[in-house]
C-alpha positions in Angstrom: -0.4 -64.4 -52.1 -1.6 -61.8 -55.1 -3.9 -59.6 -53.7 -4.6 -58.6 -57.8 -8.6 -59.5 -59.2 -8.6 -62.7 -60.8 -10.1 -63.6 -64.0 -13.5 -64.0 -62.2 -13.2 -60.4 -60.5 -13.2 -59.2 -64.0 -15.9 -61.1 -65.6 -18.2 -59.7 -62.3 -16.7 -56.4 -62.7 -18.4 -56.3 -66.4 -21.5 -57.6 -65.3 -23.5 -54.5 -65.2 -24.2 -53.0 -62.4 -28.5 -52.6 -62.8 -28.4 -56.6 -61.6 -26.4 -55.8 -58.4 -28.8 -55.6 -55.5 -30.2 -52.2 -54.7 -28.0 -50.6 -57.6 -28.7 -49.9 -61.0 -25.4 -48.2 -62.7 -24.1 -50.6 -70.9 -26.2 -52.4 -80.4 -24.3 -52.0 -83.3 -20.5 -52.5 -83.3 -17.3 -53.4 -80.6 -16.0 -50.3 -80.0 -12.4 -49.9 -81.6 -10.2 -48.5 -78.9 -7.2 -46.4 -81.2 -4.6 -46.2 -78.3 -4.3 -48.8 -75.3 -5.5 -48.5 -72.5 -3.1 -49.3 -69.4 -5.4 -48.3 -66.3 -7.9 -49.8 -63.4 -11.7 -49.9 -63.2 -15.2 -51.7 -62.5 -18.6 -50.8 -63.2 -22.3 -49.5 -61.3 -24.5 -46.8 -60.1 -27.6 -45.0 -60.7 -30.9 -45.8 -60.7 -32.5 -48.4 -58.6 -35.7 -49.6 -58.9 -34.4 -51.1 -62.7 -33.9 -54.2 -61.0 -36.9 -55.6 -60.5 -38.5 -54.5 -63.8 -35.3 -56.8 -65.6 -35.5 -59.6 -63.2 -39.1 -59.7 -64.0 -38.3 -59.7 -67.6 -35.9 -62.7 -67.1 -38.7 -64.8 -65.2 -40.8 -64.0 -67.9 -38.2 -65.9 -70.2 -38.2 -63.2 -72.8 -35.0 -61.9 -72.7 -33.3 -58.6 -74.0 -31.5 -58.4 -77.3 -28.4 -56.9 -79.2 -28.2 -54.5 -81.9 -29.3 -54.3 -85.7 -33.1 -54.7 -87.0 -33.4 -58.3 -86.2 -31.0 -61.5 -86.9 -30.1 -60.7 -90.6 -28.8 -57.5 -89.7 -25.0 -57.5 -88.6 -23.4 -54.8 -86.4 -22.0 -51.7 -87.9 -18.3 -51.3 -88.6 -16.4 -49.2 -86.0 -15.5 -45.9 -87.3 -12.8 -44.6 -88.9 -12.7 -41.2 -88.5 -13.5 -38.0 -85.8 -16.8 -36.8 -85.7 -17.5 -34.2 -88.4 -18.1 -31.5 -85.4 -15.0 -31.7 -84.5 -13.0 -33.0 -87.6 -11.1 -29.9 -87.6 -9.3 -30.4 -84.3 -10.5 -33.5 -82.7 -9.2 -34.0 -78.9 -6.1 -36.1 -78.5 -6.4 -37.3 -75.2 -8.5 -38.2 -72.3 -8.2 -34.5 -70.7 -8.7 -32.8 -74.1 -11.8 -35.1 -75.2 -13.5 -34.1 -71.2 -12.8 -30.5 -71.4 -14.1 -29.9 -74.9 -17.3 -31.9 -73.4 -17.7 -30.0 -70.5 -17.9 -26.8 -72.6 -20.3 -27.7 -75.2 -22.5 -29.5 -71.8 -22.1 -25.8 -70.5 -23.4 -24.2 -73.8 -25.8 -26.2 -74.8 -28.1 -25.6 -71.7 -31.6 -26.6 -72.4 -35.0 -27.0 -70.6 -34.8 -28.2 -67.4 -38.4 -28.5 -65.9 -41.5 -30.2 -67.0 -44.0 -32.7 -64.8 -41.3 -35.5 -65.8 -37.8 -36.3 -66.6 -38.0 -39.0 -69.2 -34.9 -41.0 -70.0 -34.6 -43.9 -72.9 -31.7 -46.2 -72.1 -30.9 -49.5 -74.1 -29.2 -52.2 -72.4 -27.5 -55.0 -73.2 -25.7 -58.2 -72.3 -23.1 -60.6 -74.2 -24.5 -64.1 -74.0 -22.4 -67.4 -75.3 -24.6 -69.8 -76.4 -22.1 -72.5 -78.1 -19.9 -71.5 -80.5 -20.6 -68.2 -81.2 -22.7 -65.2 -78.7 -25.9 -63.0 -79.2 -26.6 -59.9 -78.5 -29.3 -59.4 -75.4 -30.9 -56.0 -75.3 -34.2 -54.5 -73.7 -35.3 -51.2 -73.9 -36.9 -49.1 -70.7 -38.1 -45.8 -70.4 -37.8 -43.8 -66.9 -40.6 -41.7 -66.5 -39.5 -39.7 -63.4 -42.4 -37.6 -61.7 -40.4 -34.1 -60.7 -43.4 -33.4 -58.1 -46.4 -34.4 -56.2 -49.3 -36.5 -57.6 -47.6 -38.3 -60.7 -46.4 -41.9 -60.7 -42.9 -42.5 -61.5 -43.2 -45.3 -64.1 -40.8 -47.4 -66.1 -41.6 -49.1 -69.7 -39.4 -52.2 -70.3 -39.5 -54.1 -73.2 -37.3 -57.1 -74.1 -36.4 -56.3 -78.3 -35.4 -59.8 -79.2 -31.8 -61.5 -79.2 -29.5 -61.1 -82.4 -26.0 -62.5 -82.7 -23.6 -60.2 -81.2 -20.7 -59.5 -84.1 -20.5 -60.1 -87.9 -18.6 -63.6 -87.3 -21.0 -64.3 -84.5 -24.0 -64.4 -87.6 -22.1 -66.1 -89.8 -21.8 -68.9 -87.2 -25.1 -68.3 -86.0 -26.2 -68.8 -89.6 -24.1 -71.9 -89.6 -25.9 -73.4 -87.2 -29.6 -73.4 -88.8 -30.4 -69.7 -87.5 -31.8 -71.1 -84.8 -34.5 -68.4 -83.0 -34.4 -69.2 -79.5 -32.1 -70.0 -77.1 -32.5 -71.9 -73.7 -30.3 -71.5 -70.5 -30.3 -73.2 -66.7 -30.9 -70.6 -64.3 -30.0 -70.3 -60.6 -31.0 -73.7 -58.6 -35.0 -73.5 -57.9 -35.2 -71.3 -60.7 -37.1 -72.1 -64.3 -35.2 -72.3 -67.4 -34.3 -68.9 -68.9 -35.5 -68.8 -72.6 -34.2 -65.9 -75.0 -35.8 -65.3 -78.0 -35.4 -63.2 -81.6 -38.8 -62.2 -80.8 -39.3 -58.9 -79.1 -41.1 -58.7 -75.9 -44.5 -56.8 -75.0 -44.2 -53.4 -73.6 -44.5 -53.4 -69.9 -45.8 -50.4 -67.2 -44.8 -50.8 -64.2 -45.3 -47.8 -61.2 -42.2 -47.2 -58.8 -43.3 -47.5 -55.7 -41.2 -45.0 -53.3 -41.0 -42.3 -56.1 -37.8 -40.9 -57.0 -35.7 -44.4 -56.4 -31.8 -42.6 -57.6 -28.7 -43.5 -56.4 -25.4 -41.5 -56.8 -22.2 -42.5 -54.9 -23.7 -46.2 -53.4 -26.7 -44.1 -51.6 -30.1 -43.0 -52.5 -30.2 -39.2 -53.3 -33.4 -37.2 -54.6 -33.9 -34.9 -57.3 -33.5 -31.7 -54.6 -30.2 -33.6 -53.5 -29.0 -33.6 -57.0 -30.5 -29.8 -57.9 -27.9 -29.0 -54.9 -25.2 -30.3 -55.9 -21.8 -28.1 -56.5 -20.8 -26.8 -59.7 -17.3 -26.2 -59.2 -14.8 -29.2 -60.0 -13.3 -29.5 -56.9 -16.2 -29.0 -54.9 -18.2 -31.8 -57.0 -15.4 -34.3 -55.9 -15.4 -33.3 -52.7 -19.3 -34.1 -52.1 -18.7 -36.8 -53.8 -15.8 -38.2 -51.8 -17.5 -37.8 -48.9 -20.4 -39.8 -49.3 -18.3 -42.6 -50.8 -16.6 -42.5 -47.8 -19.9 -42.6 -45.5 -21.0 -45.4 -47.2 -18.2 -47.6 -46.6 -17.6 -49.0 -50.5 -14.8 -51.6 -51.2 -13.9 -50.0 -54.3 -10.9 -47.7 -54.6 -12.1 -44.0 -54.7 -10.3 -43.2 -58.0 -12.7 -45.9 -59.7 -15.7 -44.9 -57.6 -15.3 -41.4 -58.4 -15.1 -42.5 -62.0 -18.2 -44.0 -62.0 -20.0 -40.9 -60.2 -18.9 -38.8 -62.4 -20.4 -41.2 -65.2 -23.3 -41.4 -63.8 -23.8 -37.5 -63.6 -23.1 -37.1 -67.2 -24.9 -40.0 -68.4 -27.6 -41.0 -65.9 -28.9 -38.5 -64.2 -31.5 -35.5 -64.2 -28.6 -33.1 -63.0 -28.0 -29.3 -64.5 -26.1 -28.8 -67.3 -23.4 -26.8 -64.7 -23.5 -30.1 -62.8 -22.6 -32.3 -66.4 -19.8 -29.7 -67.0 -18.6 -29.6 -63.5 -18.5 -33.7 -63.5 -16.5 -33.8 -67.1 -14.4 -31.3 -65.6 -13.5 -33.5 -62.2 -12.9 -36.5 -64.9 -11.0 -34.3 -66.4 -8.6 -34.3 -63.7 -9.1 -37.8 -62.5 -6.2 -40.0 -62.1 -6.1 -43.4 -64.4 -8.6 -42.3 -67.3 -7.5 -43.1 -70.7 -8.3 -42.3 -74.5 -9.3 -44.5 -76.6 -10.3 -42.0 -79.8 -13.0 -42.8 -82.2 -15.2 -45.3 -82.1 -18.7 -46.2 -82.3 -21.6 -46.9 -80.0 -23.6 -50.1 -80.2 -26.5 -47.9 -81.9 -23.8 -46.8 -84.9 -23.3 -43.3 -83.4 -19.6 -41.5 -83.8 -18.0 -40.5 -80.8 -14.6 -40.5 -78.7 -14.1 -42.9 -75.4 -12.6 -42.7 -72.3 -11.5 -45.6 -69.7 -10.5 -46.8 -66.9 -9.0 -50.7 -67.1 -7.6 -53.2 -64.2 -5.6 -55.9 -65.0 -5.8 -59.5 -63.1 -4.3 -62.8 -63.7 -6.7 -63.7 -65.9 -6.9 -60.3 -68.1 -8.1 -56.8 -68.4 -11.4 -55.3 -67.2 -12.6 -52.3 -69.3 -15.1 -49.4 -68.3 -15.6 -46.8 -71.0 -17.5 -43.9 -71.7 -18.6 -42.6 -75.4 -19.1 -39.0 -75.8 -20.0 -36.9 -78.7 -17.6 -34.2 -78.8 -19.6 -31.6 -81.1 -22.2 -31.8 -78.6 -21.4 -33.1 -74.7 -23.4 -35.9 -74.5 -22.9 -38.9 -72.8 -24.0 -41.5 -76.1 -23.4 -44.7 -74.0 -21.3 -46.9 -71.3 -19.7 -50.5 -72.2 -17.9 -53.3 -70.3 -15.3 -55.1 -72.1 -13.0 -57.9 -71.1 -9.8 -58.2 -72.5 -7.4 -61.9 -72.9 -4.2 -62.4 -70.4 -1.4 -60.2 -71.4 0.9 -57.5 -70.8 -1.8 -54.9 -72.1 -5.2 -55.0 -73.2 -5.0 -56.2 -77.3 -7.2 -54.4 -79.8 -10.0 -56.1 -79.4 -11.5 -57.9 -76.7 -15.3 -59.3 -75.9 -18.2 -56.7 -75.4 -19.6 -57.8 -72.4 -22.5 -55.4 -71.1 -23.3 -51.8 -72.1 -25.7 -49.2 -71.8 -26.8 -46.6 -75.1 -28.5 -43.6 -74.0 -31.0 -43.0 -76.7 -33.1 -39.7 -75.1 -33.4 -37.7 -72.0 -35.4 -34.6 -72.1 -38.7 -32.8 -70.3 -42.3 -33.1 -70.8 -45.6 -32.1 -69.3 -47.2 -34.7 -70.9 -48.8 -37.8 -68.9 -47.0 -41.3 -68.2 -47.6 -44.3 -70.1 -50.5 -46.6 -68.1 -50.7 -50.2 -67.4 
């Protein structure tokens, strides 16, 4: 009997991980991949305590979006060419794309303390509704308290559903424009309802402060300010708390995801962001996928990890902007039956990482 992830495995695998219990790790265009991608992968990690603030949002019935100003606005095309910062030598390959990252991550050191760490993240699900799928997005702010006597808040707010593609509006369009959308949800459970409308913005404290996760466990922001900054070191630490916590997932893919989540996720140093591009760097099963385009429009190169089942590929990638180092977002894609993953596939989850920075200034209130 195969023991390789059917067609099901994959679909969960590009569910994103913020709706798996106790985890949290994924609008504009598909990203283009430019070579094929031939690898393993799956998705997770970071943050929990997002959780409840998106099941709340579902309950609600107002329900996330996709990308564009609103329902008349199709996604961007992908792009066509490197970024202009690095159109005089773009990277060529997973190992290149990494390295030039964790340089400019290591130059481009800025401030690293203020009363809170505030992160903006988009994210976003593929939802078929017929003949054609919108785009579901919803915006949340993580207001992380770095010491005693602040809340640690989060502001969510659902930004209204939009067909996900070009073809997807025409058909949408087709179809009378209609500007809502209603879906069964788990037995007990009222009728999910998702909307072109955007949602109300939404405080809510975080009870238990800090609430990060990096490698399937809980860590704090002292854990993370200790964390190595050489390569080997980093994967080390890392390995062995994936090992303490007893995951299913194979350690190349787990790593893969830490090492995401360090570069994209979390309030780490900017040694730590170079150290975890570096251990990527090295990381078995990673592949380049060039230029493409993040679901906000942004320019950037992508890196992956795929598994293939009997019913298809599963995709995890990872958009950086190589002028700069940053992390610009994560996506889950699911790719047809086949002996490789075709050109294009469906977009099914992804995460844009709009801001992170410092501030003394006070959390939003209720």
């Amino acid at each position: 009997m195969s023991t390789r992830p059917d067609v099901m495995q994959l679909l969960a695998d590009a569910r994103p991980g913020r709706l798996d219990p106790d985890v949290r790790p994924a609008p504009g265009p598909f990203t283009a991949p430019v070579e094929r991608s031939r690898r393993p992968v799956a998705r997770r990690l970071i943050l929990a305590g997002a959780l409840p603030l998106v099941a709340a949002a579902t309950a609600a019935a107002v329900v996330l979006t996709g990308g564009g100003t609103g329902p008349s606005s199709p996604p961007a095309t992908p792009a066509t060419g490197a970024p202009d910062a690095t159109a005089a030598a773009p990277p060529d390959s997973a190992r290149a794309l990494l390295l030039v990252a964790a340089e400019k991550t290591a130059a481009g050191d800025t401030a690293s303390s203020g009363r809170y760490w505030v992160r903006v993240q988009e994210y976003g699900e593929r939802k078929d509704v017929g003949r054609y799928a919108i785009a579901s997005r919803m915006s949340i702010e993580r207001w992380l308290a770095t010491g005693a006597g602040d809340p640690t808040v989060d502001v969510g707010q659902a930004l209204g559903a939009v067909p996900l593609t070009a073809a997807d509006e025409a058909a949408w369009k087709a179809d009378g424009s209609p500007t809502q959308w209603t879906e069964n949800g788990p037995p007990g459970t009222k009728p999910i309802v998702r909307t072109t409308s955007p949602g109300p913005r939404t405080v809510r404290p975080l009870p238990g402060g800090e609430l990060l996760m990096i490698a399937g466990q809980r860590v704090t922001t002292a854990d993370l300010a200790a964390l190595p900054t050489d390569p080997a070191a980093l994967q080390a630490w890392l390995t062995a708390r994936l090992r303490q916590g007893g995951g299913t997932e194979r350690e190349d893919l787990a790593l893969f995801y830490a090492g995401r989540d360090l570069v994209a996720e979390l309030p780490v140093s900017a040694a730590v962001r170079s150290a975890a591009y570096r251990m990527l760097a090295d990381l078995q099963g990673v592949d380049f996928l060039g230029v493409v385009q993040d679901r906000h429009g942004r320019s950037g190169m992508a890196v992956a990890f795929t598994r293939r089942g009997d019913g298809g590929w599963g995709q995890q990638r990872l958009i950086v902007d190589p002028g700069t180092g940053r992390a610009l977002a994560q996506e889950s894609w699911f790719f047809g039956s086949g002996g490789a993953p075709a050109a294009t596939g469906m977009l099914m989850s992804w995460t844009v990482q709009v801001s992170a920075r410092y501030t003394d200034e006070d959390a939003p209130t209720a």
